[in-house]
C-alpha positions in Angstrom: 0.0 0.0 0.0 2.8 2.4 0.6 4.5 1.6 -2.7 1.0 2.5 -4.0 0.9 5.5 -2.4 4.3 6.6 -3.5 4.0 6.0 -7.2 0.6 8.4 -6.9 2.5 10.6 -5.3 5.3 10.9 -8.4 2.6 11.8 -10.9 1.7 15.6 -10.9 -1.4 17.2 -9.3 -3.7 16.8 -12.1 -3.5 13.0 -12.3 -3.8 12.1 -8.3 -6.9 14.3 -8.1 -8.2 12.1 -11.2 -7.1 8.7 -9.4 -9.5 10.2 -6.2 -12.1 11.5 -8.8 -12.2 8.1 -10.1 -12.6 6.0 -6.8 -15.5 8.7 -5.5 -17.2 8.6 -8.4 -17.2 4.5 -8.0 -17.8 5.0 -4.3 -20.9 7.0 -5.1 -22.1 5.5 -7.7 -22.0 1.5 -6.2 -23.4 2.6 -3.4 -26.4 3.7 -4.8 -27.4 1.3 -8.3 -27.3 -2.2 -6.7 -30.3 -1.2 -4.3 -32.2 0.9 -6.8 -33.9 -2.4 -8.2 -34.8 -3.2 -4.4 -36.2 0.5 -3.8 -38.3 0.6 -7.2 -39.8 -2.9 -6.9 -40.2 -2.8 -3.6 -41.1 0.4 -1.4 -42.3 2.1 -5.1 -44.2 -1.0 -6.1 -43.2 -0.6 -9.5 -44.1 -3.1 -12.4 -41.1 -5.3 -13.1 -40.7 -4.4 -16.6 -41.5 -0.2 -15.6 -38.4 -1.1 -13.0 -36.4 -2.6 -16.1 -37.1 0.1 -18.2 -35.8 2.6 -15.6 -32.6 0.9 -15.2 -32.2 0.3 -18.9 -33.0 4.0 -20.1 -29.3 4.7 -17.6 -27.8 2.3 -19.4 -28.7 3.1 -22.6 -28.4 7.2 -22.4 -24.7 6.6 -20.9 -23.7 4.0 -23.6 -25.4 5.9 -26.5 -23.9 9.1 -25.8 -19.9 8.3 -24.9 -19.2 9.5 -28.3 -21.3 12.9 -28.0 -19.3 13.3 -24.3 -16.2 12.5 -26.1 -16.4 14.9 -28.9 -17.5 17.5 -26.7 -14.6 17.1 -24.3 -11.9 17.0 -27.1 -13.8 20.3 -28.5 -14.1 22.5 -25.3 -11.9 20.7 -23.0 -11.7 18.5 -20.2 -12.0 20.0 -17.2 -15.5 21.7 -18.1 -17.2 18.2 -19.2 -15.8 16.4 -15.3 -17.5 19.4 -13.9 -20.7 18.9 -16.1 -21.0 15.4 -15.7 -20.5 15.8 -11.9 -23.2 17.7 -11.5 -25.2 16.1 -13.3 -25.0 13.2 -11.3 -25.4 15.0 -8.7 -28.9 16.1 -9.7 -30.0 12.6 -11.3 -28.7 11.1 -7.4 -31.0 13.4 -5.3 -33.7 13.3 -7.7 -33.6 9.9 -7.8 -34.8 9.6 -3.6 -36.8 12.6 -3.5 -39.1 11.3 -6.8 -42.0 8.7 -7.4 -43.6 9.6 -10.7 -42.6 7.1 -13.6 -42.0 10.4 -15.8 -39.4 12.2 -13.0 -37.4 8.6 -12.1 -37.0 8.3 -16.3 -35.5 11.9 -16.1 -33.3 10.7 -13.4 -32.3 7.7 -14.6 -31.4 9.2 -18.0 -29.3 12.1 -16.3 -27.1 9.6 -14.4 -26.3 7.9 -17.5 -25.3 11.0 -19.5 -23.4 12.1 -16.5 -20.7 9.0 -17.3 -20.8 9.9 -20.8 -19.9 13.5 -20.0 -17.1 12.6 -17.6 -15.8 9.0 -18.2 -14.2 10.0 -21.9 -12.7 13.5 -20.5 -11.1 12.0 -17.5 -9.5 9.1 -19.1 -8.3 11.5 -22.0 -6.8 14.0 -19.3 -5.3 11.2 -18.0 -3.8 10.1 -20.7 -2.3 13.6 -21.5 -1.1 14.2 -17.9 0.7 11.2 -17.7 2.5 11.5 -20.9 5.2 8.6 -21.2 3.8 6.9 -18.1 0.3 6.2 -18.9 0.5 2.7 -18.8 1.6 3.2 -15.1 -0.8 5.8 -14.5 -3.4 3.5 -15.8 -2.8 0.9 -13.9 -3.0 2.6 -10.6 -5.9 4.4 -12.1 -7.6 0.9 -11.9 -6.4 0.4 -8.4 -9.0 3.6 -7.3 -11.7 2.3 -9.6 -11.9 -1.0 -7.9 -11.1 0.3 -4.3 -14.5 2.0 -5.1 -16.5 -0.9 -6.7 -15.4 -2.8 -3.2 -16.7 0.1 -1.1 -19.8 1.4 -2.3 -21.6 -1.5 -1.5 -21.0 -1.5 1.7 -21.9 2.2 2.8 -24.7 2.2 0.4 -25.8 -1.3 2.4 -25.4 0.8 5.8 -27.7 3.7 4.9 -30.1 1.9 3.1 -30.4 -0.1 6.1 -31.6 3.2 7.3 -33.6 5.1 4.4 -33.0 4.7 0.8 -33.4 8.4 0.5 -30.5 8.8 2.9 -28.4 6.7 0.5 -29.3 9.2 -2.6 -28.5 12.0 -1.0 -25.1 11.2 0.7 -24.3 10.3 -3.1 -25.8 13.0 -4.1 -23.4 15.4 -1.4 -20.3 13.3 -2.9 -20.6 14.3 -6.4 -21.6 17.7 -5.3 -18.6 17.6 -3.1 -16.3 16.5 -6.0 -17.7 19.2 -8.6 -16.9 22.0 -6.1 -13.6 20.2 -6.1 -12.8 19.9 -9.6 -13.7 23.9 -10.3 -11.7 24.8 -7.5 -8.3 22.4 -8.0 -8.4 20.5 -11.3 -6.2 22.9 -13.9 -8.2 23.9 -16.8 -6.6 21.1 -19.8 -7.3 21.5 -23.3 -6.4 18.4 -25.8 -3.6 18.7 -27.7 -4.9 19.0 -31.1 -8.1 20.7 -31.9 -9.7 21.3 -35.4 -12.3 24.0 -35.3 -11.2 25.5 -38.5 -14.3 24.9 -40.6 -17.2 25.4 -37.7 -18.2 23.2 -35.0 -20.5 21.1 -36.7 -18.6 20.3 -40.4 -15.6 20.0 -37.9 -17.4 17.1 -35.7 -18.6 15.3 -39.1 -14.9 15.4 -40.6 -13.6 13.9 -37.1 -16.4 11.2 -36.6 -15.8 10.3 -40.4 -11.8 10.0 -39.9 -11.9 7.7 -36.4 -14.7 5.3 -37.9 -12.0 5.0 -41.1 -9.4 4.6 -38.9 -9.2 0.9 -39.2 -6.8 -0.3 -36.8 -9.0 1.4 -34.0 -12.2 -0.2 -35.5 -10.5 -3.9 -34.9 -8.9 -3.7 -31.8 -11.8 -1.9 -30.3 -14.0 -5.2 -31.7 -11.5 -7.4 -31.0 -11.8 -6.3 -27.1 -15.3 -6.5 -26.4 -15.2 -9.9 -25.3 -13.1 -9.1 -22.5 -15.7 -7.1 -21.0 -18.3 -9.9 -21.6 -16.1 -11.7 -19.7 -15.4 -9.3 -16.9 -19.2 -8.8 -16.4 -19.6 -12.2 -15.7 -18.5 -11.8 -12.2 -22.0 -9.7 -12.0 -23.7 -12.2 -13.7 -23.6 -15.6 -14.3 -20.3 -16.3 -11.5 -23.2 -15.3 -8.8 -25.7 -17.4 -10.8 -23.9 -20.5 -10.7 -23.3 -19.4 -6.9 -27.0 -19.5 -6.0 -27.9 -22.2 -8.6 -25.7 -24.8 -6.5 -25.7 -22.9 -2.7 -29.1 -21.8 -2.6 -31.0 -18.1 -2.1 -29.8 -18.2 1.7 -26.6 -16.9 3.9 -24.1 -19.3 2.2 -25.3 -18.2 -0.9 -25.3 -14.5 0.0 -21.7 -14.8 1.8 -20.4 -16.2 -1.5 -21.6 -13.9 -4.2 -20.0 -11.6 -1.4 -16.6 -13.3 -1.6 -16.9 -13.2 -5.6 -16.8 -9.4 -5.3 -14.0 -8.8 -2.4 -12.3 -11.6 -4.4 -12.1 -9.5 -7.6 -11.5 -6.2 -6.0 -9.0 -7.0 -2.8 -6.6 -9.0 -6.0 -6.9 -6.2 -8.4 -6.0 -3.4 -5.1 -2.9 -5.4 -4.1 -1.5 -7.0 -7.4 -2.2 -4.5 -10.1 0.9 -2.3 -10.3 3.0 -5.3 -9.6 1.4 -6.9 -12.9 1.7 -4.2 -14.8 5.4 -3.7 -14.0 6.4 -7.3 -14.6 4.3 -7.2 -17.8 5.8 -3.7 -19.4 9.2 -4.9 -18.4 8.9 -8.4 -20.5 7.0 -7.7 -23.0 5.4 -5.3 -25.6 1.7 -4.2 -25.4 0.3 -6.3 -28.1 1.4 -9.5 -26.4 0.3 -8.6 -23.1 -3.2 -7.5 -24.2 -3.1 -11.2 -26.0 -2.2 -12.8 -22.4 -4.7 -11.0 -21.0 -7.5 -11.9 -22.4 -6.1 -15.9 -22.9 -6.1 -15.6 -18.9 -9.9 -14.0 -18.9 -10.4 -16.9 -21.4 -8.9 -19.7 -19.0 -11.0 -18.0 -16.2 -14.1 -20.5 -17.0 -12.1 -23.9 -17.0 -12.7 -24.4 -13.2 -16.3 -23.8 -13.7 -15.9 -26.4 -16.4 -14.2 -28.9 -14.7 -16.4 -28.3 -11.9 -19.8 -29.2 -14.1 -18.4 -32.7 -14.3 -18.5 -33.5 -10.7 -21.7 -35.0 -9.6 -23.5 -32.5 -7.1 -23.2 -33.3 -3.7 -27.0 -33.3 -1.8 -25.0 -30.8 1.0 -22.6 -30.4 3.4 -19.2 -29.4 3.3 -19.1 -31.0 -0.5 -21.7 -28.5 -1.9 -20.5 -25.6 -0.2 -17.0 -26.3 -2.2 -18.5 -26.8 -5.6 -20.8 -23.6 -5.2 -18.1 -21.5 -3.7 -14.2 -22.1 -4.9 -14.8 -22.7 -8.7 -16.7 -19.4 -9.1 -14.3 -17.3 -6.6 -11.2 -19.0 -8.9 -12.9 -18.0 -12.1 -13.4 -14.3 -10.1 -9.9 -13.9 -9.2 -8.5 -15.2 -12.5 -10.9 -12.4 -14.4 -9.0 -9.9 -12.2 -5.7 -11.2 -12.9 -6.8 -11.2 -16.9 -8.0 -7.8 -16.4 -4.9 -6.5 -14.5 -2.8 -7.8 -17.5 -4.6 -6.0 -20.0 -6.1 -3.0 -18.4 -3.3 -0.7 -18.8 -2.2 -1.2 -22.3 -5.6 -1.5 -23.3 -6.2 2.2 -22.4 -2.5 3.4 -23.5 -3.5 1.6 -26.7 -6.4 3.9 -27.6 -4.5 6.9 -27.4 -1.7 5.6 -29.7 -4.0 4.0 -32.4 -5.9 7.7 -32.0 -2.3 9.0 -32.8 -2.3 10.9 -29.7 -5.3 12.8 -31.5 -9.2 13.2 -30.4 -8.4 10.7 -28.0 -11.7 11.3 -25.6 -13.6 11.0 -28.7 -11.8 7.6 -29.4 -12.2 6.6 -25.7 -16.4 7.8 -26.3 -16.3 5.9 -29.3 -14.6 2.6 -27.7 -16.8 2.5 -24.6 -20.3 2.6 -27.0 -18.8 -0.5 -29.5 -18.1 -2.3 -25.8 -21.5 -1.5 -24.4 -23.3 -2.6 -27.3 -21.2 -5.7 -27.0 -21.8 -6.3 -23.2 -25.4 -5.9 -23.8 -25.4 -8.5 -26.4 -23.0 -10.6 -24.7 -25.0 -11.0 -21.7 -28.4 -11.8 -23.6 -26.5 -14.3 -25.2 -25.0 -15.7 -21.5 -28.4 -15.6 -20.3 -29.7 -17.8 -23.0 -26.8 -20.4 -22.5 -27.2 -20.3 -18.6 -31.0 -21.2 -19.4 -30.3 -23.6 -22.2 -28.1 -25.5 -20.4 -30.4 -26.1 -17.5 -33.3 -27.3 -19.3 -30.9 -29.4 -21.6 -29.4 -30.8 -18.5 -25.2 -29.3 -19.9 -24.4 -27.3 -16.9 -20.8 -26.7 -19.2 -22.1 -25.2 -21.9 -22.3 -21.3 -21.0 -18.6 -22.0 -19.4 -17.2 -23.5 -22.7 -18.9 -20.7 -25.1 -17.3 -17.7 -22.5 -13.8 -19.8 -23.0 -14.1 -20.2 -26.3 -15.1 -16.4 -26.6 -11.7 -15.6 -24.7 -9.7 -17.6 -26.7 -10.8 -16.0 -29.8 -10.6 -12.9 -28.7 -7.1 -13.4 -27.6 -6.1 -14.9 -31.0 -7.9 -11.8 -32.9 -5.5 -9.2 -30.7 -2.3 -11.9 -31.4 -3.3 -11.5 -35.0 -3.7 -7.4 -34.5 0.0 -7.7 -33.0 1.7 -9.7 -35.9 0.4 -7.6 -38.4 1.5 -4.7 -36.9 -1.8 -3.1 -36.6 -1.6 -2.1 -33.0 2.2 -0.7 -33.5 3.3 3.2 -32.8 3.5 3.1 -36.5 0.3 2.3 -37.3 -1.4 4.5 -35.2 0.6 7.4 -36.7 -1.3 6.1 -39.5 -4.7 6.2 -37.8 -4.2 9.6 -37.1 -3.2 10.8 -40.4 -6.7 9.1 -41.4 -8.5 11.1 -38.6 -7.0 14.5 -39.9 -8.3 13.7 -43.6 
């Protein structure tokens, strides 16, 4: 932890007030959505599809409009899109537990989601620029925050909604308020690098979305990636599944899914500078984004070996098979993840040739959300088909299978030289067309 501490403390200002952004923005946020559900259903009485629609309208308006945050952060600057989507979040929060009407939780919903649009591309690109040569670095402990707050929201948010979900709301709602008075007051004002306003605003933003969706390189290794976030997500959806599938609805089963997450997040906090060191200092970015995702790919054999073993009727023996395989899978995601993290990002900005890069991180994160979304439907329906088929192994051999070709894909990216410094010099000689 002190190492941590020290190699924060060797970047500049700007980038340790982006590492703390980043982990209360998680804190915030997590401790807040996973009871939503819970509040709507339940002390609301909402419909379960009106409760569905709610949380789907956040995902889609934050997904859907990455690349409008993006552009406008490259176009007007960092700093004031943190700020906006700060606040933003700090309305959709309160509104959120001060609201009942269908119409006014929409509202909400939808301003949370473009709240991460607005500030997820900016800070990542100001990140990117801060750091300079040590982005990977920067990156890496960047992940450390964002997972230190993933493993903490929960657990305030379970402490005041143990009181009042309203309470919850609005102590998130004070954070990101907090923060925004923050970020006016200490974050330097931080203006990309290249701009291209030479023609107006809107035949500018045309010429610029038409470059980065030629810029081919970009296009496959962003597609080439999505799987890993399929697989990621998994520790959020079918890991706690196969957890209650096998351990039941009750304490074991709760303590568990519990252990899935602290699993995940504890590894990731203590291991994930020491990773990426040992990974930049062996070998180049293509190959570790390759082990990466072969790792995330490997994460599924104990789930598949486990399927084979007949399932004890309880005991010691059932509390085994429901709980080790799924926390192995969890921590060997994180350690997939941890590899690839870090050069994943760094990799963006060099296929973006160091140019419109939060538009290229917008872009990225909408092609991986459109691929999450599809990637779970697609889980879902192999979770389901293999129970009613009676072949508990086939959703873990498709997500295997998935990393495997995904790693193969990015091995393939790396031998043709498509993710080289050369190539995204290329990219960016595209994107200025």
């Amino acid at each position: 932890m002190k190492n941590t501490i020290a190699q924060v403390r060797s970047y500049e200002g700007s980038v340790q007030l982006l590492m703390v952004n980043q982990f209360t923005i998680n804190l915030g946020f997590y401790m807040l959505m996973p009871y939503l559900a819970t509040h709507l259903a339940g002390p609301l009485g909402l419909a379960g599809w009106l409760v569905g629609l709610i949380l789907g309208v956040r995902n889609f308006s934050q997904q859907g409009m990455f690349l409008i945050g993006g552009t406008l952060a490259d176009r007007l600057g960092y700093k004031p899109m943190i700020i906006a989507g700060l606040g933003l979040r700090t309305a959709g929060f309160a509104t959120l537990g001060l609201v009942e009407s269908v119409p006014a939780l929409l509202a909400a919903s939808a301003a949370t989601g473009l709240a991460g649009a607005l500030f997820n591309p900016a800070s990542r690109a100001y990140l990117a620029a801060d750091a300079g040569e040590r982005r990977v670095e920067a990156f890496a402990l960047f992940n450390v925050f964002y997972q230190a707050g993933i493993l903490l929201g929960p657990l305030v948010g379970m402490i005041l909604t143990g009181v009042d979900f309203k309470v919850t709301c609005l102590v998130a709602a004070a954070i990101f308020a907090i923060l925004s008075l923050i970020q006016i007051r200490a974050l330097p004002v931080r203006r990309p690098d290249h701009t291209d306003a030479s023609d107006g605003v809107r035949e500018g933003v045309l010429r610029q979305w038409r470059g980065i969706f030629t810029n081919r390189p970009f296009l496959l290794f962003s597609l080439a990636m999505v799987g890993s976030y399929v697989m990621s997500f998994q520790v959020y959806l079918s890991l706690p599944l196969e957890v209650r599938r096998l351990g039941g609805e009750g304490q074991f089963g709760t303590a568990a899914v519990a252990v899935l997450f602290a699993v995940s997040g504890l590894s990731t906090i203590a291991f994930q500078t020491k990773v990426t060191a040992w990974c930049k200092a062996r070998m180049e970015p293509g190959r570790a984004l390759t082990w990466g995702l072969l790792v995330m790919g490997t994460a599924f054999v104990p789930l598949l070996l486990a399927s084979a073993v007949p399932v004890p009727r309880g005991g010691t023996g059932l509390w085994l098979l429901a709980g080790l395989p799924p926390a192995l899978s969890a921590l060997l995601l994180a350690l997939g993840t941890m590899i690839a993290y870090p050069f994943e990002m760094d990799t963006i900005v060099r296929l973006a040739g160091n140019r419109l890069v939060a538009t290229h991180y917008g872009l990225y994160n909408t092609i991986c959300g459109i691929g999450i979304t599809v990637g779970n439907l697609l889980t879902g329906v192999a979770l389901d088909a293999a129970r009613s088929a009676g072949v508990p192994a086939l959703p873990w051999a498709a997500l295997g299978l998935l990393g495997l070709a995904c790693a193969a894909a990015l091995y393939a990216l790396h031998r043709t030289g498509r993710l080289s410094p050369a190539q995204a010099e290329g990219g960016r000689q595209t994107v200025a067309a």
